[in-house]
N, C-alpha and C positions, 0 to 999 in steps of 0.2 A: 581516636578517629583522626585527630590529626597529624599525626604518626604513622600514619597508615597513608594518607595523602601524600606527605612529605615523600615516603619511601618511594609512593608511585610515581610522583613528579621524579624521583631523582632518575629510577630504574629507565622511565623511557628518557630521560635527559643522556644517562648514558650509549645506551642505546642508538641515540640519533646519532652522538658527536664519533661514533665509530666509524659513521659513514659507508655502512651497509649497504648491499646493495639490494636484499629482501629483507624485508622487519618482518617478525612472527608475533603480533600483537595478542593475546587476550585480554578483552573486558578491557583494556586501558583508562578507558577515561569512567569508569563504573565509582569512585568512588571521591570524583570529583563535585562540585557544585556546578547548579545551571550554565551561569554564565562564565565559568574556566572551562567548563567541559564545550562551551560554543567554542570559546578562545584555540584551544589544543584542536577541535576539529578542523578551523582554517588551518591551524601552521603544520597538522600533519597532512590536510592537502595540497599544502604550500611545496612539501617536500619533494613530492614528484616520486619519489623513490614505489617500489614492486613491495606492495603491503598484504599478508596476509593476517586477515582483521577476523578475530573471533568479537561476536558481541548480540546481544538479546536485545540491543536498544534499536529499532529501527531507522530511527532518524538517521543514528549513526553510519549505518549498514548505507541508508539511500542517499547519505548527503556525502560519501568516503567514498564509494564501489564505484567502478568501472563493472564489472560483474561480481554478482550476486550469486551463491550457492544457499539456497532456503531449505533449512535439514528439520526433519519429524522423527523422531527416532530410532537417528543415524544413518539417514538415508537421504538424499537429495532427493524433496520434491521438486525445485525446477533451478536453473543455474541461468541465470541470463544477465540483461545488464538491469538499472535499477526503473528504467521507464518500459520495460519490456513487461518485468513482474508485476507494475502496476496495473499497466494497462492491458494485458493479457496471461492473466495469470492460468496456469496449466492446471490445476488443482484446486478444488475447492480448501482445502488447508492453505495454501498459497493466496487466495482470493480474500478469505476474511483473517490469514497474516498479515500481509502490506498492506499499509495504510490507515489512517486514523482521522475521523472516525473509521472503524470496520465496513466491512460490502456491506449490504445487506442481501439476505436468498431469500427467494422466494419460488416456492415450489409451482409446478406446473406443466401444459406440453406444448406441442407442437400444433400445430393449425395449418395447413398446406390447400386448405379448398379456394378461399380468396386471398391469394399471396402469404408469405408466412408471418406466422403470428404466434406470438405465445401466449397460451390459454395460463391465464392466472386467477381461480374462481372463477367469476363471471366476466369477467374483465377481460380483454385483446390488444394486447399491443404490436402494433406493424413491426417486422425487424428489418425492415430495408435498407433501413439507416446505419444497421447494427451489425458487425462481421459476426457470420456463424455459421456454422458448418451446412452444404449443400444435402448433405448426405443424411439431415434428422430427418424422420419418419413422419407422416400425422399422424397424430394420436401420440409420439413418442415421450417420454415423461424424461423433466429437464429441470433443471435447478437453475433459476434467473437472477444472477447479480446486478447488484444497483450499487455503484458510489453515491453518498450522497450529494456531493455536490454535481449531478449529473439528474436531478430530481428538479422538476419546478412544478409549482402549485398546480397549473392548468398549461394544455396546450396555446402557444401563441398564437395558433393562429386563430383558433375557433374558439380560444376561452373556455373549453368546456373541458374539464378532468378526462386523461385517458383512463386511468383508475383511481377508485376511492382509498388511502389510505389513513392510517392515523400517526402527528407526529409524536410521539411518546417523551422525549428530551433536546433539546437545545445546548448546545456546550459553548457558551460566553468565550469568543474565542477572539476578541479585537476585533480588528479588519473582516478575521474569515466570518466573523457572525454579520457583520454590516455587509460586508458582500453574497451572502449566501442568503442574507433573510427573505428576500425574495423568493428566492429559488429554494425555498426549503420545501421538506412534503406537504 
């Protein structure tokens, strides 16, 4: 194994000191540890250089790219940059890819009588707040994303749950758990 790192370190050492002006990365830093594989991430951002970055590690993909090509087999579900795919992602493949924890879906429709709303079991949540297409039907059946940190316990203003969920796990995440424990489901 360590033989295998050594070679990796050397290949992209060489690589860099050619002074390329596109590097054709795959997997690079795949077989490094945590914290060199953080390390390599700044100084191959550092470089400034036209990087094309094969890689299954997200972080890597979202904390390197200027644009993003997210492939399902061999086909480009959405190509954007890395706050686009988060934040609007085009495909439900796309939506529960980016990001960690995963969306979560939740099936459902359309409600159009008293402004729209998405009907989730018994439940109504306003989407006014929410960018979504003009064009959905009442009654139309929709698949509803939720990041979680975009969840809090009860509305602020009214204190009363806009739906009942249940949280099933917590991932001990440092900071993100101290800042999230509030606002978790």
């Amino acid at each position: 194994m360590a033989r295998t790192i050594e070679r990796q370190r050397v290949a992209i050492g060489r690589a860099l000191v050619q002074q390329g002006k596109v590097f054709l990365l795959d997997e690079p830093l795949s077989n490094l540890d945590a914290k060199l594989r953080t390390k390599m991430r700044v100084e191959l951002k550092r470089l400034g250089a036209t990087i094309i970055y094969v890689t299954h590690d997200q972080i890597e993909a979202m904390t390197l790219a200027t644009r993003i090509a997210v492939m399902r087999a061999g086909k480009i579900e959405q190509y954007a940059t890395p706050e686009v795919l988060y934040e609007r992602p085009e495909t439900l493949f796309v939506a529960g890819f980016v990001g960690a924890p995963a969306m979560n879906f939740l099936s459902g429709s359309i409600g159009r009588a008293s402004g729209s709303t998405a009907r989730i079991e018994n439940d109504a949540i306003a989407l006014d707040r929410y960018p979504c297409s003009n064009s959905l039907a009442d009654g139309q059946e929709i698949v509803f994303g939720i990041r979680p940190e975009h969840v809090s316990l009860a509305d602020e203003a009214t204190r009363s749950p806009l739906i009942q969920v249940e949280t099933l796990f917590i991932e001990p995440m440092g900071a993100d758990t101290a800042r999230n424990a509030s606002r978790s489901v």
